[in-house]
N, C-alpha and C positions, 0 to 999 in steps of 0.2 A: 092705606098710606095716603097721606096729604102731599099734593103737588103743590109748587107755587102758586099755582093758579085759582087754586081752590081743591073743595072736594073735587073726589071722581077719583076715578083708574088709575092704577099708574101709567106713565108713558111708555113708548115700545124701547125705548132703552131702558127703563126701569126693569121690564119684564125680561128682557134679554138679559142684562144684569142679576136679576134673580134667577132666571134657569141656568144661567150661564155656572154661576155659584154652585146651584143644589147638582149640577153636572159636575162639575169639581170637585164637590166634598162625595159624591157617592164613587167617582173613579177614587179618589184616595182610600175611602173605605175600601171599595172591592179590591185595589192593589196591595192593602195591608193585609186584607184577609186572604189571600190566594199566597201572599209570602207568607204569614204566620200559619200556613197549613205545609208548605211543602219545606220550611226549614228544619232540622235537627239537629241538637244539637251534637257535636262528636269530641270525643277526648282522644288525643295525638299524641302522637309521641315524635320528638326531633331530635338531631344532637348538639350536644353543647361544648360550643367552641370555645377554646379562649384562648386568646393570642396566635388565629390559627387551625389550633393542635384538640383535637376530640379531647373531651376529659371526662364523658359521658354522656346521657341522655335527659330532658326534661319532658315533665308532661306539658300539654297547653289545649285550651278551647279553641275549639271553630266552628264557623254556622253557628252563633251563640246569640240565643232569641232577644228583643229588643227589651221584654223585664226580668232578665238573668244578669244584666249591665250594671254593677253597684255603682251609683254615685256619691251617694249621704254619708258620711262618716257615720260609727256609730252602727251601721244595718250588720248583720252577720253575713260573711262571707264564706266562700268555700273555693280555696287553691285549688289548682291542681291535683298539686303533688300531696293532698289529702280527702281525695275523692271517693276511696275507700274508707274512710278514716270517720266512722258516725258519731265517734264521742267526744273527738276532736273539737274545741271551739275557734273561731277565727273572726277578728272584728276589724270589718275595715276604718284605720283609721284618717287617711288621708290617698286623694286619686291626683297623680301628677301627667300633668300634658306631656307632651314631647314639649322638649326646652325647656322647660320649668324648670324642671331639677338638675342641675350639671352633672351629679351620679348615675341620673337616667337618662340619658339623652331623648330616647326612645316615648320615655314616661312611662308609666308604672302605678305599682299599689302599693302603697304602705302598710302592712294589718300586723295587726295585734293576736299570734296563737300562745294559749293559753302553756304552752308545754313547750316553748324556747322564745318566748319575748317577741320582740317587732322586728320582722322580716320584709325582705322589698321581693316585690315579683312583677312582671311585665304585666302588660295590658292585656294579654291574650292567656292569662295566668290565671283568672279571678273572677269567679261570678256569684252572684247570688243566691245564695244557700236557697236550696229549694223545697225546702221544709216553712221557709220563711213567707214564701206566696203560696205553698200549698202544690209545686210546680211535678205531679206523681212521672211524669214521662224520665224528669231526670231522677227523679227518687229509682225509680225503677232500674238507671241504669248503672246508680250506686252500687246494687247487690251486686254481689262477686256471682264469678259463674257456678260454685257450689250451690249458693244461695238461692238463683236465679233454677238450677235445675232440681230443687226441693219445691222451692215452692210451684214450678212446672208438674210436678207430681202430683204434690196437693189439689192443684187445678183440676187434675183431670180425673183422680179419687173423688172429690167436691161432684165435678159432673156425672160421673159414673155414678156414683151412688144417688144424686137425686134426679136422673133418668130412670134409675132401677126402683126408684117407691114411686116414680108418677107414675108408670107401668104398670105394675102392678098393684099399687096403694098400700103396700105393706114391709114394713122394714125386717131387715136382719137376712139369715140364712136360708134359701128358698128349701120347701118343704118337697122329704127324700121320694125318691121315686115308689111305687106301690110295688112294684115286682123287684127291686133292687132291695126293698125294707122287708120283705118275706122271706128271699134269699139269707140278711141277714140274720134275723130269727131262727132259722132252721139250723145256720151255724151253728146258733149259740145256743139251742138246745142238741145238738148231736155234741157238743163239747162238756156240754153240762153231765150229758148219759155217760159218758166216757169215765166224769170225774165223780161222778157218784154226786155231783151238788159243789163240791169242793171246788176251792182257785187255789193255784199254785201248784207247786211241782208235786205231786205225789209220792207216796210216802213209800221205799223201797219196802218189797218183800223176802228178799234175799238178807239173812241174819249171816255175819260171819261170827263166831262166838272168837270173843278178845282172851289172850292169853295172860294171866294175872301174874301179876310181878312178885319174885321169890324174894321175899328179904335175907339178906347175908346177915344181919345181927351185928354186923360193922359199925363203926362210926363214920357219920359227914361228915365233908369237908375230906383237907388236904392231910395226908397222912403227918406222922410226925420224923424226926430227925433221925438218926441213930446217934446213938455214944459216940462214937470214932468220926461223923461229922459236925457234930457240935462242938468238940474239943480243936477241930482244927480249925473250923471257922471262928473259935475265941482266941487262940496262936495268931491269927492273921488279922485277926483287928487289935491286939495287944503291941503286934510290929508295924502297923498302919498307928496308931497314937505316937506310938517312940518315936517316930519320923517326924514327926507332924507335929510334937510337942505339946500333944495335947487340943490339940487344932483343929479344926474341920474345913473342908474347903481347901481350894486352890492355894499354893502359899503363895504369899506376896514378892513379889520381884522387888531385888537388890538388898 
């Protein structure tokens, strides 16, 4: 650096000035980075007043990290109250201050969801989709707790199973024990002696001899009528027409 004066050094304010500086920007570094370690972010739940009177609950962020904050119209967002919601799209389209908007006093977010139009939600409503920075802490806490305890599982199938081939260097079903596989075998040739070589239930040796059916020289089926009720069952449909006029069926009223 050039002084007034010419070359040379800087002066002792120069120098105090510059460490002064590089002191400054390394506390703000280490202050950013000691809060961006121990914030997380959390989803709440409150209830929702109006006029008063409870009228239910809403969800809202807190402890919400300095690039989860949407500004830019246009970036995709992620409500609240669609935090489980992955198919769900949401585009913020406008961020109002407190005062700005006289519907908000408060101020708020304007977004665009693709499955009921443009919605307004508070400041504490609305952050940035986190698929969009790659942000996996909150992707993580997306998954439902079904979710969360499957893929818990898989985790721990995943490390079991490749502890068990660095181990031993070989995959699949460990091989049977030598006195438990001998045991085996002796079963299943004492089963075999038994069945003569055969599987399955073996074949009775008790014959009971079946009794053969006597034919009567009859005819199938339903016998037939006699005389004396055929004739009277034709009397009785002769006086069921006379009534009836010839008619079948219910007669018609009036």
């Amino acid at each position: 650096m050039r002084t007034s004066e010419g070359e040379g050094d800087p002066t002792g304010s120069q120098k105090i000035t510059r460490m002064g500086a590089f002191l400054l920007s390394g506390t703000v570094v280490f202050i950013y980075l000691r809060y961006k370690n121990y914030i997380s972010m959390k989803l709440q739940e409150r209830d929702w007043l109006m006029g008063g009177h409870k009228i239910g609950t809403q969800l809202f962020y807190s402890d919400v990290e300095p690039e989860l904050v949407p500004m830019e119209p246009g970036t995709r967002v992620l409500p609240a109250a669609y935090f489980y919601e992955k198919g769900t799209r949401c585009e913020l389209l406008k961020r109002h201050e407190p005062g700005e908007y006289r519907f908000m006093p408060n101020g708020g977010f304007e977004v665009w969801v693709e499955d009921g139009g443009r919605r307004y939600f508070e400041l504490d409503q609305v952050i940035v989709h986190p698929a969009v920075i790659k942000h996996q802490k909150t992707l993580d806490k997306m998954m439902r707790k079904a979710e969360k305890e499957q893929a818990k599982r898989d985790r721990q199938y995943t490390k079991a199973a490749r502890a068990a081939t660095e181990s031993t260097g070989k995959r699949g079903r460990r091989p049977m024990d030598p006195a438990v596989k001998a045991q085996r075998e002796a079963d299943k040739a004492t089963r075999a002696e038994k069945s003569g070589g055969k599987r399955g239930r073996p074949k009775s040796t008790v014959s009971t001899p079946k009794t053969p059916k006597t034919p009567t020289g009859g005819k199938r089926g339903r016998r037939p009528l006699d005389q004396a009720t055929v004739e009277a069952r034709a009397r009785e449909a002769a006086a069921r027409a006379k009534r009836s006029g010839g008619k079948r069926g219910r007669p018609k009223r009036g």
